[in-house]
C-alpha positions as CSV (number, residue, x, y, z in Angstrom):
1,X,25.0,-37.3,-8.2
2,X,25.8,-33.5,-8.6
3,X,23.5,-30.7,-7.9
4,X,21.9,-30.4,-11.4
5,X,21.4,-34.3,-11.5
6,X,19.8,-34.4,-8.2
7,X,17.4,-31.2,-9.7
8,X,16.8,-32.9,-12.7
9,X,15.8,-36.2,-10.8
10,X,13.0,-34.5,-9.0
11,X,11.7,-32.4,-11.2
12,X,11.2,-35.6,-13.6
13,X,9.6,-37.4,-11.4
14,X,7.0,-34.5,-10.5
15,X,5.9,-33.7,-13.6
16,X,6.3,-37.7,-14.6
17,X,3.6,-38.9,-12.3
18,X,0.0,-36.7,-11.0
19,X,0.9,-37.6,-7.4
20,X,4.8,-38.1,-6.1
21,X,5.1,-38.4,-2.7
22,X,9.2,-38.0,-1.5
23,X,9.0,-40.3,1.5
24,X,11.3,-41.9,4.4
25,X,10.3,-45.6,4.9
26,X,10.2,-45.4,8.9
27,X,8.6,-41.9,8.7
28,X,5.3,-41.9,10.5
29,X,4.1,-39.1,8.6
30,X,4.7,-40.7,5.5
31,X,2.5,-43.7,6.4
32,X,-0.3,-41.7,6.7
33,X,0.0,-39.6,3.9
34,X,0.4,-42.9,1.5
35,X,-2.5,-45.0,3.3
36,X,-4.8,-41.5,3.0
37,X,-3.8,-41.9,-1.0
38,X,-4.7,-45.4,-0.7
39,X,-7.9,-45.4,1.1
40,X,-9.0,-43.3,-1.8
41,X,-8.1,-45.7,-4.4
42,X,-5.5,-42.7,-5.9
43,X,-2.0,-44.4,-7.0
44,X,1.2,-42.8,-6.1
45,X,4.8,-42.6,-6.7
46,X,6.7,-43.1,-3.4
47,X,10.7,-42.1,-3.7
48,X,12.0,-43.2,-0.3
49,X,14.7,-40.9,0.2
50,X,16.4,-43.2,2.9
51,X,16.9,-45.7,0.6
52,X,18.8,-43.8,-1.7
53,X,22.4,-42.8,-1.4
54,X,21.9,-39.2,-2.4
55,X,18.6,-39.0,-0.6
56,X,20.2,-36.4,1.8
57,X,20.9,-34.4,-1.5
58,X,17.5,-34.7,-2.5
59,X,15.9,-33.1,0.5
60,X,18.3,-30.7,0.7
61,X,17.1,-29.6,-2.9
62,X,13.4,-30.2,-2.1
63,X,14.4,-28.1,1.0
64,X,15.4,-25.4,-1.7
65,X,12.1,-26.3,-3.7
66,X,9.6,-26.0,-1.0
67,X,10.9,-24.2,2.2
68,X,10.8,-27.1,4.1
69,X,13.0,-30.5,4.2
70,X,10.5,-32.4,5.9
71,X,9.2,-35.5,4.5
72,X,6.6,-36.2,3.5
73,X,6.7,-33.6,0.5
74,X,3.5,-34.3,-1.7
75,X,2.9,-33.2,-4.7
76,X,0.4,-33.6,-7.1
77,X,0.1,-32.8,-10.9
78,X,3.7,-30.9,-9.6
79,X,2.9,-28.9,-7.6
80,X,3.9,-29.1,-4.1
81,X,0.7,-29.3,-1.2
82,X,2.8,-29.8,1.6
83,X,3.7,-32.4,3.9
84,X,1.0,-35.1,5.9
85,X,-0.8,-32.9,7.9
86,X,-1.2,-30.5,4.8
87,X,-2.4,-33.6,2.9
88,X,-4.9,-34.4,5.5
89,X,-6.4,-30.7,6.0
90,X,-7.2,-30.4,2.4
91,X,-9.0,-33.5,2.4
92,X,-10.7,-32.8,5.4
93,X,-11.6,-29.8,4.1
94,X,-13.1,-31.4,0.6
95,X,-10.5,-30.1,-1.7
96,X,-8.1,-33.2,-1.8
97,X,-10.1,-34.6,-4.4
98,X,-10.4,-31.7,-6.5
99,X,-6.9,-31.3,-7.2
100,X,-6.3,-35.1,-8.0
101,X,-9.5,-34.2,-10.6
């Protein structure tokens, strides 16, 4: 998958689903974020990047994206909120919900 394939992959799936989370399957940090989507009854679209033979691609172009390569990247109604801890702070913070509104 070339550069403009893996860009046209992601942004697809971000503007094809209100929440996308691009996820690692042994990540700690993902776990939470998807069981905090979960324990508010919110579905998601998980795209487990280490499961993916150009998953390395696609976090270098999320990396590009967002200014950071970590995973969890979440986004939601496309636009990206950041990684688990980012996710948690805004629903601590009460506005979580408001942006999946």
């Amino acid at each position: 998958m070339g550069d403009e394939d893996v860009k046209k992959f992601v942004e697809e799936k971000i503007k094809g689903d209100k929440v996308v989370l691009f996820s690692k399957s042994t990540c700690p940090y993902c776990v939470q974020a998807k069981k905090l989507f979960e324990s508010l009854g919110y579905t998601y679209t998980a795209i487990e990047l280490d499961k993916m033979p150009n998953g390395p691609s696609i976090q270098d172009y999320l990396g590009q994206k967002t200014g950071a390569r970590t995973v969890p990247r979440v986004f939601i109604k496309g636009k990206c909120i950041g990684g688990a801890s980012d996710t948690k702070q805004l629903h601590d913070e009460g506005r979580l919900l408001a942006l999946l509104e």
